[in-house]
C-alpha positions in Angstrom: 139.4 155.9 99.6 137.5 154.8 96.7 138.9 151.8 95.0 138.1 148.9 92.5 137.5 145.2 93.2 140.5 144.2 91.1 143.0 146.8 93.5 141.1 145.6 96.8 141.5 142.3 96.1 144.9 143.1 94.7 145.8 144.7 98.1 144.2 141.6 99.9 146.3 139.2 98.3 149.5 141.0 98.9 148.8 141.0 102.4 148.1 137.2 102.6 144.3 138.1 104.0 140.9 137.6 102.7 138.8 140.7 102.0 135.6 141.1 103.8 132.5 142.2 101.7 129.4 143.4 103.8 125.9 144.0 102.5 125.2 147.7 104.0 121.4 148.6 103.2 121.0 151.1 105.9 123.5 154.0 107.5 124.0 151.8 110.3 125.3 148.7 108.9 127.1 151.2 106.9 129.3 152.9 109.7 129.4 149.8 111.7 131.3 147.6 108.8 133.4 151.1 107.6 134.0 152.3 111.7 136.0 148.3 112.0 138.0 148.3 108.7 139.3 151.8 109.7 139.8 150.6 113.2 141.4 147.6 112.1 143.3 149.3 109.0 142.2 146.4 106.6 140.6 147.3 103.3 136.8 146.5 102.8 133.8 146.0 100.5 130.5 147.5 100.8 127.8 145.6 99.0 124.2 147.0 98.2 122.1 143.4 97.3 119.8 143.8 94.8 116.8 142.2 96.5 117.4 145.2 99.4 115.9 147.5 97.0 112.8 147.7 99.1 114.6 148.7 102.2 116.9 151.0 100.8 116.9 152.0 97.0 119.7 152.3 95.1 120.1 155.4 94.3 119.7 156.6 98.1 122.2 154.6 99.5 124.5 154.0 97.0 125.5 158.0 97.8 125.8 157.7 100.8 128.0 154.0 100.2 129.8 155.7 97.9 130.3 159.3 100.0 131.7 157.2 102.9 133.8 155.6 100.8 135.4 158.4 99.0 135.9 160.3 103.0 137.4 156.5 104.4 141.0 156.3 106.0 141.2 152.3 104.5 140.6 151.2 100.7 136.7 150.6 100.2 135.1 149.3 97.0 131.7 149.7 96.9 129.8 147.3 95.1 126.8 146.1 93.8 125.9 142.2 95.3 123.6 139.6 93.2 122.3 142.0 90.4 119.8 140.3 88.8 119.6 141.7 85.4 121.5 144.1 83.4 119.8 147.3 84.0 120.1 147.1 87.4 123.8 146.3 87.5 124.2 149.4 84.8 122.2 151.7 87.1 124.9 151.0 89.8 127.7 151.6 87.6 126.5 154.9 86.1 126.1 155.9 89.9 129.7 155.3 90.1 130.0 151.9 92.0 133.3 150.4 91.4 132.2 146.7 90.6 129.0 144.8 90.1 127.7 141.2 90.2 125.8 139.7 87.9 124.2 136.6 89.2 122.6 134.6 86.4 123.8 131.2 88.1 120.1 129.5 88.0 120.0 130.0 84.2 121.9 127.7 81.7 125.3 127.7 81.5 125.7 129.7 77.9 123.0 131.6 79.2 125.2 132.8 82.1 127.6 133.1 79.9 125.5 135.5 77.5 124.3 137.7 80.5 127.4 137.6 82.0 129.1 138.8 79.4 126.5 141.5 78.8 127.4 143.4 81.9 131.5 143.0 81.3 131.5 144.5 78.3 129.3 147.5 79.4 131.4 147.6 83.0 134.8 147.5 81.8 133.8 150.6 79.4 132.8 152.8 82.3 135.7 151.6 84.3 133.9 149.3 86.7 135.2 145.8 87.9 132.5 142.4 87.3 132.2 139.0 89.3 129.6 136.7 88.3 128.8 133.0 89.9 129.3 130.0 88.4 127.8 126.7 90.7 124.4 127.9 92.6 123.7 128.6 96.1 120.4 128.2 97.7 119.0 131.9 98.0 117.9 131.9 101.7 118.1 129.9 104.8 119.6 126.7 103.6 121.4 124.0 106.4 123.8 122.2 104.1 124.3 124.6 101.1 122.3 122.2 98.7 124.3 119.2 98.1 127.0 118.4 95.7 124.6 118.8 92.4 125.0 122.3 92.7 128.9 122.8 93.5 130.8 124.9 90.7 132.3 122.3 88.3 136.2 123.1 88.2 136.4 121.8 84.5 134.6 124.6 83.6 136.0 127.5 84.9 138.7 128.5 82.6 135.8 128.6 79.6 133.1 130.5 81.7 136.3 132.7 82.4 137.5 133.3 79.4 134.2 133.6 77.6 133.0 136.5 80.0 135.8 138.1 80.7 135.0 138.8 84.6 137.5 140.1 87.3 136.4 137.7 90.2 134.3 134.4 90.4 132.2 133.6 93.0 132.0 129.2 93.5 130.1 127.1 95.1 131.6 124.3 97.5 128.8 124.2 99.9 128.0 127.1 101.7 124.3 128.5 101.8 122.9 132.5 102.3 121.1 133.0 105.6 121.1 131.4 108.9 122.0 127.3 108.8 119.7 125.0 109.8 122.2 122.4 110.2 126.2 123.0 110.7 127.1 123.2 106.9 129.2 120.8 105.1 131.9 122.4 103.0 133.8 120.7 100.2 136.8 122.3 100.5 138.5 120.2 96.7 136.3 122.6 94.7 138.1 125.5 96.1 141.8 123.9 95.2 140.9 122.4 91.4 139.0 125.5 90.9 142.7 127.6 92.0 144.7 125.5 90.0 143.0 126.3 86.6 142.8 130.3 87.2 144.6 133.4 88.7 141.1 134.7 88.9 139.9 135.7 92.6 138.0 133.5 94.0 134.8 134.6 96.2 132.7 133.1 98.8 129.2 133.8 99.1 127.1 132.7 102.4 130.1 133.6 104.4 128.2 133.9 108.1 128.3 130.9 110.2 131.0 129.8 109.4 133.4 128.5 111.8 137.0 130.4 112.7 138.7 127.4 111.3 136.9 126.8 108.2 137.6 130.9 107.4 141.2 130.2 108.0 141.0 127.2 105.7 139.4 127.9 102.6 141.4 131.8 102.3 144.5 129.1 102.9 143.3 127.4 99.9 142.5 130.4 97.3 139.1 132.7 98.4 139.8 136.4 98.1 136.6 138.0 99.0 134.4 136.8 101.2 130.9 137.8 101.7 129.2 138.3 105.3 126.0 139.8 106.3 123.2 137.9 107.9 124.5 137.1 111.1 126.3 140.8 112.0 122.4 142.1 110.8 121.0 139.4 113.5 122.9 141.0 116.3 121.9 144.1 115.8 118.5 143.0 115.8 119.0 141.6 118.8 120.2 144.1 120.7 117.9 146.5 119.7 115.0 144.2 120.7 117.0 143.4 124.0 117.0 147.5 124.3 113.5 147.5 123.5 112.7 145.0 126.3 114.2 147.1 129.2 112.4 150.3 128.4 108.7 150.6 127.6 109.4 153.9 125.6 112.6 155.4 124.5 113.7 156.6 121.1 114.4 155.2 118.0 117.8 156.8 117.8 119.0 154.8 121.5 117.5 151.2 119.8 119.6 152.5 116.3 122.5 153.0 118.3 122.8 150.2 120.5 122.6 147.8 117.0 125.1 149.7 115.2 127.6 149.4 118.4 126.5 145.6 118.0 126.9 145.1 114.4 130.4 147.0 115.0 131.6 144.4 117.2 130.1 141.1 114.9 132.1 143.3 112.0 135.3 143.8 113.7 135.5 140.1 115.3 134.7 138.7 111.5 137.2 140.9 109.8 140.1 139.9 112.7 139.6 136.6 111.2 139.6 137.0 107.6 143.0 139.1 108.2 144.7 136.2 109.9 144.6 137.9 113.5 143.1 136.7 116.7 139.7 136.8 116.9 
């Protein structure tokens, strides 16, 4: 069923569990990440990025994101991840996309504000949901997540929050997109003094590689939504290129299939943790 950020994250809370928000830019990541949460009966997000337009255009497979959704047996919000500029972010929301983000993080702080608040005001009119980011995360591979200069001040958060008007805020404590170089380094404070000044969900970007207990540890201490992508995509890669090595010829469908049954299983294990169950 089609739902909003707010009511997913709303549902997640009630049931003391984190949700899981995937990045889905072809049919296979799609059905692997929706085939778990219906297995698993946990709600989930389904994220088209921004900078995936190349693979996959919006308006392709945000019909198809948002098709699946409508026909799932678990809640599914389908959303728009890292929208770098307000048309973009409207184009998903006039395609029907439940929530957006807007990620204007590198920019100034009233500059963030201003383009934050840009996309709020047209989103909440159309009845779509808004997270933004306030801190920075490095935007690719990135070992230690950056270093403390560019963890989300806590001080700030009940301004930027009241000032935009957003549903969810994603911070910054030390986590990095992509693979890690190094194991990361998480400051797990920000998360805390960040909970204690807002009732505002709380999101985790650069989710993969983390470790089971870190997971447990920072939904313990106040993340509702946390996003995952890069290392369920890497084994799916790598068991298609492991089915490519055994045959010299074959067909694309067999290589397609044997990474969606992979990405199923990296999807499944990641959302057992998030909901608190055995891995």
């Amino acid at each position: 069923m089609l739902v909003g950020l707010k009511e997913i994250l709303k549902e997640g809370n009630a049931r003391g569990i984190a949700v899981g928000a995937f990045n889905t830019p072809n049919l296979e990541c799609l059905l692997a990440v929706l085939d778990s949460a219906e297995k698993l009966d946990v709600p989930v997000i389904v994220s088209h990025a921004q900078i995936h337009e190349n693979v996959a255009p919006l308006e392709r497979i945000g019909r198809v994101m948002l098709s699946l959704a409508k026909a799932s047996s678990v809640n599914v919000c389908v959303h728009l991840d890292h929208g770098e500029d307000f048309e973009y972010c409207k184009r998903a929301i006039d395609l029907g996309f439940t929530s957006v983000m807007i990620d204007r993080s590198a920019l100034s702080y009233e500059e963030n504000i201003r383009g934050t608040r840009e996309v709020t005001d047209y989103a909440h009119a159309h009845g779509a949901d808004v997270e933004a980011e306030l801190g920075r995360l490095p935007n690719r591979e990135g070992g230690n997540g950056g270093g403390s200069a560019l963890y989300t001040d806590p001080a700030l958060v009940p301004d930027f929050i009241a000032r935009t008007d957003i549903d969810a805020l994603a911070i910054a404590f030390g986590t990095a997109h992509g693979i890690y170089a190094t194991k990361p380094v998480l400051n797990m404070d920000v998360i805390s003094e960040v909970a204690k000044r807002t009732d505002t969900p709380l999101v985790m970007h650069g989710g993969s590689g983390i470790s089971d207990e870190q997971y447990r540890e920072v939904i313990a201490r106040g993340i509702s939504k946390i996003n995952y992508y890069t290392y369920m995509s890497y084994a799916g890669y790598a068991a298609a290129k492991a089915q490519a090595e055994e045959k010299e010829t074959g067909f694309y469908h067999d290589l397609a299939l044997r990474a969606q049954n992979a990405m199923a299983a990296n999807a499944e294990r990641t959302l057992r943790v998030f909901s608190g169950r055995e891995a």
